[in-house]
N, C-alpha and C positions, 0 to 999 in steps of 0.2 A: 446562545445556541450555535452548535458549529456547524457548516453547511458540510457535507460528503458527497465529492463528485465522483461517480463510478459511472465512465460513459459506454464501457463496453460492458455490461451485467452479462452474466452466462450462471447455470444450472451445470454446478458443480456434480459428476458422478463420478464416485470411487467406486471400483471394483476391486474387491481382494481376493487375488486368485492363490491357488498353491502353485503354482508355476507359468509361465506363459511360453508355453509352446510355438514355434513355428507352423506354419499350413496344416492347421488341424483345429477345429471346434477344442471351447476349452469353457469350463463349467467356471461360473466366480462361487464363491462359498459366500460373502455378502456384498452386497450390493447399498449404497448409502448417495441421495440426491440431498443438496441443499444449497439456497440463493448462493451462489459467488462471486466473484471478482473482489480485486485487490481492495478498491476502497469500501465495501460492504464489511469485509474482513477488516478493516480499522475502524469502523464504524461500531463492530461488534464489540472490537473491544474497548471502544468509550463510553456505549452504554454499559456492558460490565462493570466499567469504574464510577458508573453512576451521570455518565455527562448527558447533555442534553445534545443530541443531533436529528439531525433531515436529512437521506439521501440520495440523491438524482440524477438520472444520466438517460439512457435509452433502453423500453423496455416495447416488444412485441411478440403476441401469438400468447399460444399456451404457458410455452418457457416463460414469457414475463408475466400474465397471471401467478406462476406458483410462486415466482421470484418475490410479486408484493404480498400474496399471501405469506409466502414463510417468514419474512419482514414485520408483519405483523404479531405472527405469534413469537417472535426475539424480541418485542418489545422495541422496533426501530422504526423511525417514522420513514417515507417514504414520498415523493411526488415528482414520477417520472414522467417523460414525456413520453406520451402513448407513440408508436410507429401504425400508420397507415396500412404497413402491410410486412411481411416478412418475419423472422422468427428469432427470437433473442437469441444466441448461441447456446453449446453446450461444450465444457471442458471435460475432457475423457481422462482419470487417472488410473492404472495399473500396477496393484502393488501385490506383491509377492510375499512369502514366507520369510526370503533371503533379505529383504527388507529393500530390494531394487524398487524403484519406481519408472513407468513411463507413460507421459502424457500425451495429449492429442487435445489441441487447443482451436476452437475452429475461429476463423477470422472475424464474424460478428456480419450483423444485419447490413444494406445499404439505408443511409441517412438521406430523405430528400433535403431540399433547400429549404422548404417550408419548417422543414422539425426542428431544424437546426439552429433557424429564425428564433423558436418560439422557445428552443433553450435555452439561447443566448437570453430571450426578453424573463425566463423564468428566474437565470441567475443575477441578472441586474435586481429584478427585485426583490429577490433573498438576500441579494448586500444589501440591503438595508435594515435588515430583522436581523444577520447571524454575527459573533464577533469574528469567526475566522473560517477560511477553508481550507480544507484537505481533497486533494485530485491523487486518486488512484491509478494503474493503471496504463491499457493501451483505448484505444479509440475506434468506434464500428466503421464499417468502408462508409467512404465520399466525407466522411471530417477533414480537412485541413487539417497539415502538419502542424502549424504554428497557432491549434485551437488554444493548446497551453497559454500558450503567450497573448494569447487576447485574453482570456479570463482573467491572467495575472494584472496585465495591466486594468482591467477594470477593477478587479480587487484595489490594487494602489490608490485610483484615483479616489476611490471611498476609504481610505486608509486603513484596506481587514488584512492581517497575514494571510499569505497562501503558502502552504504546503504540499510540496509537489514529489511524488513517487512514482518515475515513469523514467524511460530509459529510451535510445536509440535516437531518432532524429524530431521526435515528441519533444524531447531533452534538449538538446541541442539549441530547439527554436526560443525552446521556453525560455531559457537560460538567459538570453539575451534580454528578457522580460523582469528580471530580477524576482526569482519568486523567495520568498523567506527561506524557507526550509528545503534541501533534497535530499538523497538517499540512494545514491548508485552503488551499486556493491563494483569492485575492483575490472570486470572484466566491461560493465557498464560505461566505465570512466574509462576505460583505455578504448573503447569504442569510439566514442564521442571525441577526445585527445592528438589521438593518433602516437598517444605516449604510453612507453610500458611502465607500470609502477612496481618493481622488482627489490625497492628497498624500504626501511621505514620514511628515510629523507624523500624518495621519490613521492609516497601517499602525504607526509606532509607538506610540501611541492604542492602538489592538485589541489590542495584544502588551499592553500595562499593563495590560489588562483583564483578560488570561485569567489572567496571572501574579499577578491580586487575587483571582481566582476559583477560585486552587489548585493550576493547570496549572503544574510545573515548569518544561518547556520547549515554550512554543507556539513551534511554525515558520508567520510566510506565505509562501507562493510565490508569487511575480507574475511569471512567466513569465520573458521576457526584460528585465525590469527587476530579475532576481536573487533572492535569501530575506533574510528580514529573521527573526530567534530572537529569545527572549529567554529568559536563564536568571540567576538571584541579582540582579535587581533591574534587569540592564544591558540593555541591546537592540545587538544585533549585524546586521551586514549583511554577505552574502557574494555577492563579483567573483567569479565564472566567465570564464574566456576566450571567446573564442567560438569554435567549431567548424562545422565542416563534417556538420548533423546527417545521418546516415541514418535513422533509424528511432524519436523523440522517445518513443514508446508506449511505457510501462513507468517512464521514468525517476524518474516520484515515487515509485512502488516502490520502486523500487533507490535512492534516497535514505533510503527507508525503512529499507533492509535495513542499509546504508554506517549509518545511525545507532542503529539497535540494537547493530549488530556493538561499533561505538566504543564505546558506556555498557558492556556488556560486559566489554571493555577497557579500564576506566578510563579511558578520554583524557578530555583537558580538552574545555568546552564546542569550545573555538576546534581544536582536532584532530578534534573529533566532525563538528562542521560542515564542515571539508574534507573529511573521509571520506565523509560521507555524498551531500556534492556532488559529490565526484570521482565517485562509484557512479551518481548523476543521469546526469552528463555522460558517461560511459565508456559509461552503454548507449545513450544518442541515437548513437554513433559506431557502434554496432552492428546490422547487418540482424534480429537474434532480439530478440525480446521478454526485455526482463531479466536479461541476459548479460553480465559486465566480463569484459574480459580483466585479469588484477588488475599486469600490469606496468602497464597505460595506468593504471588507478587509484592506483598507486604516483608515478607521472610526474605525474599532473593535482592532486594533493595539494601539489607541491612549490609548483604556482602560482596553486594558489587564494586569496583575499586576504579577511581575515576580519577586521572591523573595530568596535572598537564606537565606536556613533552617537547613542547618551544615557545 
């Protein structure tokens, strides 16, 4: 079983408007609520692929009522720690005809000391029931910076992979924690750096770096110029086809999810990596946040091209 930490959960709402106008009421044509945050979204799609997961982070009020109820009907296990008081957040998305997007993300609940205790004491004893975790994500107000890097180091000392998807000074701390896996996409890594990655040498640069600094398999994403890994010393780069995106939101998830699934699985770097890309690509073809159809992800593995480049 993989454990999935999603600390900051929020009630995802799309609106699809035909335009969005300045200072003036504006009618949406549909309207669409379902559980999200980043590690729910990788969760979604290991259950898709058949995996067994749990997952837990901070849920209060109404918003986290619908949040475990909708969890249940996706077939996702769940056991969060309840909040005493306050309201799980809601992520506002705006999307248009022109195919623009704009979001409104709101910061998430306060965390007292007590709940935070009693996370800590829930993910100790989930290391010992799951083989690996995956942490989603940012983190609700009064967490500590450097939560990452306490849960990784407790992951080690019970010897489970963590895999960490989380950017800015979350990153940073964690880092120093050695988690197995990350996933910064290019402007993430020059954040955290203070270095710009403006060539291919400079992106394979920052992969020798993290993989000195302990990180198993660091992943960058540069968007449309594809991911660049490295794992046992090598650096690899993976060709995506191009497609016809619908719906792009999610897909470093679902890369997320396609690459736990794989370690899991044993597959080799170079099968992990198509997997996890074809899980990318599979939900851009799709209107729902973080959804493969798993024939399409079966189909896009055949032709993804994974290559190493030092």
């Amino acid at each position: 079983m993989i454990l999935v930490l999603n600390m900051n959960a929020s009630v995802d709402k799309k609106y699809v408007l035909d335009k969005l106008p300045n200072d003036t009421a504006v009618r949406a044509a549909s309207v669409q609520n379902t559980p999200g945050g980043k590690g729910i979204h990788a969760a979604n799609i290991m259950t898709i692929l058949g995996e067994n997961c749990v997952v837990t982070g901070f849920v209060g009020g109404y918003n986290g009522d619908f949040i475990v109820e909708s969890l249940k009907k996706y077939g996702i296990k769940s056991d969060f720690v309840r909040l005493p008081s306050g309201e799980t957040r809601c992520c506002l998305a705006f999307m248009t005809a022109d195919g623009a997007q704009s979001e409104v993300l709101e910061p998430g609940p306060s965390v007292p000391v007590a709940s935070l205790q009693e996370f800590y004491d829930k993910f100790d004893m989930y290391l010992d029931k799951v083989t690996a975790v995956a942490a989603s994500g940012s983190v609700p107000q009064n967490v500590p910076t450097d939560v990452y890097a306490k849960l990784i180091a407790m992951a080690r000392a019970k010897d489970k992979k963590f895999f960490l998807d989380t950017s800015g000074v979350l990153l940073q701390e964690a880092i120093k924690a050695k988690p197995y896996f990350i996933k910064p996409n290019r402007d993430e890594v020059e954040a955290i750096t203070g270095r710009k990655m403006e060539t291919k040498k400079d992106v394979i640069q920052e992969i020798k770096q993290f993989m000195q600094q302990g990180i198993k398999i660091p992943v960058i994403s540069l968007g449309a110029d594809g991911v660049f890994a490295g794992y046992e010393g090598k650096i690899y780069k993976v060709t995506v086809m191009k497609i016809k995106a619908v719906n792009a939101v999610g897909s470093g998830d679902s890369f997320v999810g396609g690459m736990v699934t794989a370690c899991e699985r044993g597959l080799s770097i170079e099968e992990s990596l198509k997997l996890a890309s074809a899980c990318g690509t599979a939900n851009a073809m799709e209107d729902e946040i973080a959804v493969v159809k798993t024939d399409v992800v079966a189909d896009l593995v055949k032709k993804i091209i994974v290559e190493i480049v030092a």
